[in-house]
Rosetta silent file (secondary structure, phi, psi, omega in degrees, C-alpha in Angstrom):
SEQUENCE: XXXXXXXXXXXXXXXXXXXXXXXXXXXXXXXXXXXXXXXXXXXXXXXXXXXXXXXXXXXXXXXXXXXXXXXXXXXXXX
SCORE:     score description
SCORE:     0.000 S_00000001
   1 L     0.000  134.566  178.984  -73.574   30.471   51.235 S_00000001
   2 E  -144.337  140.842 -159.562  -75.202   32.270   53.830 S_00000001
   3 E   -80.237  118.489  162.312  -77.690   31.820   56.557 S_00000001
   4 L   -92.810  -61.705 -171.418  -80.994   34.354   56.385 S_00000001
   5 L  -144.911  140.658  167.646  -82.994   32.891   58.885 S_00000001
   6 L   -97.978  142.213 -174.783  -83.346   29.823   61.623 S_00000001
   7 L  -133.934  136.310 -166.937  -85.940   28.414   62.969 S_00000001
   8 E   -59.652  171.540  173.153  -86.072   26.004   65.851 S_00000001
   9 L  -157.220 -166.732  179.113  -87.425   22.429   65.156 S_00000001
  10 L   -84.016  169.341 -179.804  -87.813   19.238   67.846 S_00000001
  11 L    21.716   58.863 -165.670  -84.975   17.807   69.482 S_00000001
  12 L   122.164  -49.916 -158.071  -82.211   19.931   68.293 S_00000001
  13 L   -86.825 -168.703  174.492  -82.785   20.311   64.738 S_00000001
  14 E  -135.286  159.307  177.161  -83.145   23.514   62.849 S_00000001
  15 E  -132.553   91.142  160.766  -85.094   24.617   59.741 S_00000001
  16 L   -63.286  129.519  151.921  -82.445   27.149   57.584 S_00000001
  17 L   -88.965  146.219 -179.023  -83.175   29.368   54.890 S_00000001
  18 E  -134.703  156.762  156.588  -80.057   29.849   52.857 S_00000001
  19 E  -109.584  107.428  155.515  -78.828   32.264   50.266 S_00000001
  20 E  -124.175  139.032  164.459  -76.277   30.799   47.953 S_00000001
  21 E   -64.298   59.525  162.895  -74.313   32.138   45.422 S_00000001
  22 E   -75.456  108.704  149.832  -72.651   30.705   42.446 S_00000001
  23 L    85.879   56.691  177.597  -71.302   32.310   38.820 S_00000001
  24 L    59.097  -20.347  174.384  -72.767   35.743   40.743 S_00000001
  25 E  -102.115  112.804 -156.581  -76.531   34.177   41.020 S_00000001
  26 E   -94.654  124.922  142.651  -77.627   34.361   44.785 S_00000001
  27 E  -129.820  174.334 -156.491  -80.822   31.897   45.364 S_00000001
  28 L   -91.962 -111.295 -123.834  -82.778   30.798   48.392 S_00000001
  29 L    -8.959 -161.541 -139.101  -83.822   27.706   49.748 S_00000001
  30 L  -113.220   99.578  177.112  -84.228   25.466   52.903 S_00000001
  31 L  -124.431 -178.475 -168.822  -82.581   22.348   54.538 S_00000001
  32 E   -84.911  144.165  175.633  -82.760   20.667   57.951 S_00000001
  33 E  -120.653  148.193  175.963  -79.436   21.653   60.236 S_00000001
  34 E  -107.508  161.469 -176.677  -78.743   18.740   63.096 S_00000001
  35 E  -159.309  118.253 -174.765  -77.143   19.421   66.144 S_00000001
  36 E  -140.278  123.108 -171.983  -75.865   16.797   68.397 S_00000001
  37 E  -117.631  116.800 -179.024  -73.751   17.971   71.765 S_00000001
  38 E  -138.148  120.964  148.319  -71.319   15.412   72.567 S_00000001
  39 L    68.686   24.235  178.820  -67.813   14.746   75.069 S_00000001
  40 L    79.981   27.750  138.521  -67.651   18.911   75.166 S_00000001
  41 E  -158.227  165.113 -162.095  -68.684   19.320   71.581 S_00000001
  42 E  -121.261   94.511  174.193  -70.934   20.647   69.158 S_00000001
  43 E   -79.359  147.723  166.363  -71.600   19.168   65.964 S_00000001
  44 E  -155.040  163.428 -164.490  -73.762   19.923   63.062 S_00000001
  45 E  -151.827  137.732 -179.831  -74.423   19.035   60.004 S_00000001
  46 E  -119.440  149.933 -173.880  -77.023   19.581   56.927 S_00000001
  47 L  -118.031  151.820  157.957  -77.960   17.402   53.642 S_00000001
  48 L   166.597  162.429 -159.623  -79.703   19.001   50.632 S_00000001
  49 E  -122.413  137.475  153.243  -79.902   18.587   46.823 S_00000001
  50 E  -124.435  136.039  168.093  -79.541   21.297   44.596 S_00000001
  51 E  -106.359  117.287 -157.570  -79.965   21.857   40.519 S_00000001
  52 H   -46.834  -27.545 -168.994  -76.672   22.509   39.062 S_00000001
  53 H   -68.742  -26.759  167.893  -79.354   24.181   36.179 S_00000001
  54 H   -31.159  -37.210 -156.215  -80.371   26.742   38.526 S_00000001
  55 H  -134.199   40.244 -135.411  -77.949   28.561   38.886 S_00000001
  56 L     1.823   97.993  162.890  -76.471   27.697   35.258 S_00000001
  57 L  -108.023  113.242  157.204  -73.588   25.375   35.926 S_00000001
  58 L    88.489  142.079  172.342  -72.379   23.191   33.177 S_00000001
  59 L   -96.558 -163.589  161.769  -74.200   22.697   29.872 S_00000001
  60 L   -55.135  125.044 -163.971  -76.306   19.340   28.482 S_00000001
  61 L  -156.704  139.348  114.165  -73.951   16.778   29.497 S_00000001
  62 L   -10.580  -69.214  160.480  -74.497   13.197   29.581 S_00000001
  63 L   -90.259   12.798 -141.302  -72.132   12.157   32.087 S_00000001
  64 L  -136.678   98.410  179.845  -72.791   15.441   34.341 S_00000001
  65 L   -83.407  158.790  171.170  -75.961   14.800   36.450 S_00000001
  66 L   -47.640  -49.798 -168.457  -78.553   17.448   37.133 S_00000001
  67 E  -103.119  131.441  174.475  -79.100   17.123   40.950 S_00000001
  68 E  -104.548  112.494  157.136  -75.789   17.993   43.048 S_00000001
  69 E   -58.501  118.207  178.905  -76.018   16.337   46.479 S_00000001
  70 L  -116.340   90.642  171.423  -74.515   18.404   49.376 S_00000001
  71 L  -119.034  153.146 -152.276  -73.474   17.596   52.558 S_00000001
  72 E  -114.543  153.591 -165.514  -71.990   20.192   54.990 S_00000001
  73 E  -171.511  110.565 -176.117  -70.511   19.285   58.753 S_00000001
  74 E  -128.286  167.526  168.238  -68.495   21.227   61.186 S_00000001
  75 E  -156.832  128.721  152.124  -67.480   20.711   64.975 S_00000001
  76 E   -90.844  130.493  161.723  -66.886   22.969   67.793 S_00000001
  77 L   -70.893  121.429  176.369  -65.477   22.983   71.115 S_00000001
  78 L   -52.159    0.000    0.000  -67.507   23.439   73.450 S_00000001
């Protein structure tokens, strides 16, 4: 997964474009990145949904849902 481009948003937030990659197939889209600076650090963190069919993962499956939920979170010292 890799960041193409950021764009500023109010209080903080960010609006990413992403490139990610799975099973060789790179596609784009967008989620909101948060940023909250706290005690001499800097956290952030993004949410987004993805379809596992996109980027073919996994056949017709029953127990195997469609939409993959993602959330991503890191923190740095400031």
């Amino acid at each position: 997964m890799e960041s193409v481009r950021i764009e500023p948003e109010q209080a903080g937030n960010f609006q990413v474009t992403w490139d990610l990659t799975i099973k060789g197939l790179t596609l784009r889209f967008k989620s909101l990145l948060h940023r909250e600076l706290k005690a001499g650090q800097t956290r952030l963190w993004t949410d987004f949904k993805i379809d596992r069919r996109q980027w073919k993962v996994g056949g017709n499956s029953l127990t195997m849902g469609d939409i993959v939920s993602v959330h991503l979170e890191a923190l740095f010292a400031n």
